[in-house]
C-alpha positions as CSV (number, residue, x, y, z in Angstrom):
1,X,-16.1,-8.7,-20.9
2,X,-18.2,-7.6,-17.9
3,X,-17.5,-4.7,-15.8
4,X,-16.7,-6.7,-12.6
5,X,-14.1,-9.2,-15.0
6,X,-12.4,-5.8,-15.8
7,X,-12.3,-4.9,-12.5
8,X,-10.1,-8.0,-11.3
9,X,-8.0,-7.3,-14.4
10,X,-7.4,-3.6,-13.3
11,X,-7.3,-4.6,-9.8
12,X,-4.7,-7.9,-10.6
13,X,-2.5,-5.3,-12.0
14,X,-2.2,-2.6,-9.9
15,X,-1.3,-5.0,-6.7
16,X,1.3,-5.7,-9.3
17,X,2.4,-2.0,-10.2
18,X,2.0,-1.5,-6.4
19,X,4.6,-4.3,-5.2
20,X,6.9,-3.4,-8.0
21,X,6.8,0.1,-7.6
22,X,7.5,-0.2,-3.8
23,X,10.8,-1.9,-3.9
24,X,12.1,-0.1,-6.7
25,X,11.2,3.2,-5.8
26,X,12.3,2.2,-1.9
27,X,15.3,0.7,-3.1
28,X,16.8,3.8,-5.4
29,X,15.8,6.6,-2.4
30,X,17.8,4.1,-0.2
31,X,20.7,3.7,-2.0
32,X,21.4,7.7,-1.9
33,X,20.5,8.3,1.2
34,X,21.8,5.8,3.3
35,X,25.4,5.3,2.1
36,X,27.7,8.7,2.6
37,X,28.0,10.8,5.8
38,X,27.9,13.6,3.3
39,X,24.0,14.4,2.0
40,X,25.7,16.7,-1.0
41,X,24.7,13.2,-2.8
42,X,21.6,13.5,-3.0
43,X,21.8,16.4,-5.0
44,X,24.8,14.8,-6.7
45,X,22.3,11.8,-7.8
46,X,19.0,14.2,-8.5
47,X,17.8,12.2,-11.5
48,X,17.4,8.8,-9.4
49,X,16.0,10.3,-6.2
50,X,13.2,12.0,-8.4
51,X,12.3,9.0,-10.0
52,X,12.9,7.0,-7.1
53,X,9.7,9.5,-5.5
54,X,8.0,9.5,-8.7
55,X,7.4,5.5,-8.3
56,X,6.8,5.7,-4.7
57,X,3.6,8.1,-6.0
58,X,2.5,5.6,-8.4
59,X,2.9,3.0,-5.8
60,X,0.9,5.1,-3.5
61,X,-2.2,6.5,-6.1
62,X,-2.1,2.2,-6.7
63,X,-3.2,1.3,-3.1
64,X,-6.0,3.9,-3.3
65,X,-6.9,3.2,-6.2
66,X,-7.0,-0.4,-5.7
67,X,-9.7,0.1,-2.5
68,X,-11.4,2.9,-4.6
69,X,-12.4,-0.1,-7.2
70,X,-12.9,-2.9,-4.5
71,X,-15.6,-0.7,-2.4
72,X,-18.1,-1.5,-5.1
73,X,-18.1,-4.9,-4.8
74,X,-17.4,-5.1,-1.3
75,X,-19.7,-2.9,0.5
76,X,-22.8,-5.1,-1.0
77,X,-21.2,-7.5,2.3
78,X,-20.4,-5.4,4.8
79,X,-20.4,-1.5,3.9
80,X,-18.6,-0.1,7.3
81,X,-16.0,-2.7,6.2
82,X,-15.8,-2.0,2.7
83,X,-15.6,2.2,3.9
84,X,-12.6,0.6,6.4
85,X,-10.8,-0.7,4.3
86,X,-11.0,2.3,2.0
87,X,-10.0,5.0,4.6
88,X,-6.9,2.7,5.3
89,X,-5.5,2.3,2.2
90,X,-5.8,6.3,1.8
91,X,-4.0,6.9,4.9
92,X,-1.4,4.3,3.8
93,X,-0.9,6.5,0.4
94,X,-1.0,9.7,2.1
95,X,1.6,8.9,4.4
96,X,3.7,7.2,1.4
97,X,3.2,11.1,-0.1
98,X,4.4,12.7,2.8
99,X,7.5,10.6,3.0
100,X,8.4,11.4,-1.1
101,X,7.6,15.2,0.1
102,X,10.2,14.8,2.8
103,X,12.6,13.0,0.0
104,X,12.3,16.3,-2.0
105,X,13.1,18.6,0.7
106,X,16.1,16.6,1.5
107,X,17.5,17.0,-2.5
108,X,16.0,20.6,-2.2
109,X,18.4,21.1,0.8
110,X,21.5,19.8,-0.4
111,X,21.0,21.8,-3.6
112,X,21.0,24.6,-1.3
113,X,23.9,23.5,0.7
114,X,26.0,23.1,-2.0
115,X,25.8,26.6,-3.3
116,X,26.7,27.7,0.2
117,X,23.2,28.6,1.2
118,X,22.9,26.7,4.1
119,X,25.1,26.7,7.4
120,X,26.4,22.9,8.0
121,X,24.7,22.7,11.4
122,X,21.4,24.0,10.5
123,X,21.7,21.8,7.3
124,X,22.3,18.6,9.4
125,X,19.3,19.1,11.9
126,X,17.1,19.9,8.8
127,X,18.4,16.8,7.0
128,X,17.9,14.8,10.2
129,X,14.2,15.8,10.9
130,X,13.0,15.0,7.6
131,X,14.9,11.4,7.3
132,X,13.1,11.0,10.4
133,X,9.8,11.7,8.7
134,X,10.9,9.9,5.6
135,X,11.7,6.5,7.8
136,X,8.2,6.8,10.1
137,X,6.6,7.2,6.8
138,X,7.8,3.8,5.8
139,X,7.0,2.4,9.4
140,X,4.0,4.0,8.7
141,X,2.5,3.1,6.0
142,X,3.4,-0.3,4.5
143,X,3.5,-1.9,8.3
144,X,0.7,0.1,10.0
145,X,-2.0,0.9,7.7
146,X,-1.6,-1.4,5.1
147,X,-1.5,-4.0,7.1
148,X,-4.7,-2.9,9.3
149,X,-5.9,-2.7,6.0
150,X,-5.3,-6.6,5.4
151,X,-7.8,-7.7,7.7
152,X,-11.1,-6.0,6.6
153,X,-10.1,-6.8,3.4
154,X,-9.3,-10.6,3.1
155,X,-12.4,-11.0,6.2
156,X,-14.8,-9.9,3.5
157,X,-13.1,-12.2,0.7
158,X,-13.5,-14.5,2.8
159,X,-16.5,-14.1,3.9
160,X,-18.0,-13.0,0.3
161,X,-16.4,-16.3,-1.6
162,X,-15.4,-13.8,-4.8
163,X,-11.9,-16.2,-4.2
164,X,-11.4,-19.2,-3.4
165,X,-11.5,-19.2,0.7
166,X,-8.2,-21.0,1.0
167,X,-6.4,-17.7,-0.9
168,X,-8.5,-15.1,0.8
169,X,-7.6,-17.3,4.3
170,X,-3.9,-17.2,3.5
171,X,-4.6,-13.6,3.3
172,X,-6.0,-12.8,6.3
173,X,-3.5,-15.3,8.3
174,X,-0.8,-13.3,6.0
175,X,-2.6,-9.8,7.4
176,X,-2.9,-11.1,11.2
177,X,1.2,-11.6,10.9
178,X,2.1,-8.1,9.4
179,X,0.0,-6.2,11.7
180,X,2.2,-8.0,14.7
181,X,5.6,-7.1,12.6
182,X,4.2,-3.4,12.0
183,X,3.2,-3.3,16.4
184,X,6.9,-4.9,17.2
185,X,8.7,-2.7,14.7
186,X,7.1,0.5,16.2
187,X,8.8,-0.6,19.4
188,X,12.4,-0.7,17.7
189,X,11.8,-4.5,16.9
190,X,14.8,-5.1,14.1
191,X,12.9,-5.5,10.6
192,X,15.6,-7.7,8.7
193,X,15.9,-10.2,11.2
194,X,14.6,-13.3,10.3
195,X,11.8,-13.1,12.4
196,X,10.6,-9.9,10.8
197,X,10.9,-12.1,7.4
198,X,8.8,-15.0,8.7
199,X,6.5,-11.9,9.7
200,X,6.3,-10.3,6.3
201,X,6.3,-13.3,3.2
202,X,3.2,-14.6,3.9
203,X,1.8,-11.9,2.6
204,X,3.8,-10.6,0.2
205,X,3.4,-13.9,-1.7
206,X,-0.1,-14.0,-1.2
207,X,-0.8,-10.3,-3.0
208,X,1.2,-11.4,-5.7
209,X,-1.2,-15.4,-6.1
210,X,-4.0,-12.9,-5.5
211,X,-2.8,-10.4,-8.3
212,X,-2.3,-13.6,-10.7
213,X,-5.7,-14.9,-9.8
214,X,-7.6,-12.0,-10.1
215,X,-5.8,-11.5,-13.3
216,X,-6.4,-15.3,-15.0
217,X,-9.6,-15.9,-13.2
218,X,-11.6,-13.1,-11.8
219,X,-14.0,-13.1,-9.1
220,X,-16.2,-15.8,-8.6
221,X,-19.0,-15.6,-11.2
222,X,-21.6,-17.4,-9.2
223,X,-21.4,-15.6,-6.2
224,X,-21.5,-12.0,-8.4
225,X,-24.8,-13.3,-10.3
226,X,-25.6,-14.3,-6.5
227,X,-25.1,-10.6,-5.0
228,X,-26.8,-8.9,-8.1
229,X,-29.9,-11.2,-8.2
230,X,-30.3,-10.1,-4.1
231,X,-29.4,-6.8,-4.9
232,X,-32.4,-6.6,-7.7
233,X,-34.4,-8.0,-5.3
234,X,-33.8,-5.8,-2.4
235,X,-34.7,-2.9,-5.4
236,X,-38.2,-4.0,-5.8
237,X,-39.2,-4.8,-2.5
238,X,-38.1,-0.8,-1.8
239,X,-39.8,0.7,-4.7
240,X,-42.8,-1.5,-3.8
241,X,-42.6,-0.4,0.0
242,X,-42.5,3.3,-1.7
């Protein structure tokens, strides 16, 4: 197995681990701290916030790690690009990591509270802050820089042929639509409507046909024999030049 058939394998999977990692994690933070008036749950329910910020840190080394093995392959196209795309997904997991850090001081707090550390009003505006952190992380991240991150990404799929055009197309069309539902929900633009769904699914659907693809087929091996034969090329006419 070549090293670029491993890559789509690794690559495949971790969109994968990413996606799954996202909703679960997102999903178990949620459910603590957006039901009760009273934030002494979240210390009440320790165990599931922690792992609730553990996955969202796995979901977050994922994205970068998923741009750290892609640049390789990608900048031999378009290097500022491929270095775009990068940056962006690292911003996208570094704000993911400051949202779990604001999490944790939220549990830290309320552990704090409940042992009659804290005053109630102090503890409140504390609490409030940070949720607001923990939200604009999730604005963010997922619906500001990953999908900016969409459309370097797919354009140079696209461009490159390493997948078929019509699943790299779907993904820029699927990019172009999340960037508008990250824009509108910046301006307060309500993020379950149905709109916001019709917004979102392209893409969703199309990471996880991508995952499966890169997974079961791999890039396209023409066009990789096609970019290391130039690249070889390229090699000898600078040593020669030298």
């Amino acid at each position: 197995m070549d090293s670029y058939r491993k890559t789509a394998i690794i690559v495949g999977l971790l969109f994968i681990t990413a996606t799954v990692t996202s909703i679960l994690g997102g999903s178990l933070i949620a459910s603590v701290i957006d039901s009760p008036d009273d934030f002494l749950n979240v210390s009440a329910n320790e165990n599931q916030i922690v792992i609730g910020c553990l996955l969202v840190l796995v979901d977050a080394l994922a994205v970068i790690f998923i741009a750290i093995l892609m640049f390789p392959i990608l900048k031999k196209y378009n290097e500022g690009l491929a270095l775009g795309y990068v940056g962006l997904r690292i911003f996208e997991g570094v704000v993911f990591i400051i949202g779990v850090i604001s999490i944790l001081a939220i549990l830290t707090l309320s552990q704090e509270y409940g042992a009659g550390a804290l005053d109630v009003s102090y503890f409140q505006a504390l609490v409030t802050l940070l949720l607001g952190v923990y939200d604009w992380s999730w604005l963010v991240g997922p619906l500001i820089f990953f999908a900016l991150s969409t459309l370097p990404f797919y354009y140079l799929l696209y461009q490159s042929k390493l997948i078929p055009q019509w699943l790299s197309g779907w993904g820029l069309i699927g990019g172009i639509l999340v960037t508008l539902f990250g824009l509108l929900a910046m301006f307060g633009f309500d993020t379950t409507s149905t709109i916001s769904m019709f917004l979102f699914l392209p893409i969703a659907v199309q990471e996880m046909a991508l995952a499966v693809w890169l997974i079961v087929k791999g890039f396209n091996s023409s066009v990789i024999s096609s970019g290391s034969a130039k690249t070889d090329i390229n090699e000898d006419k600078m040593i020669k030049l030298r």
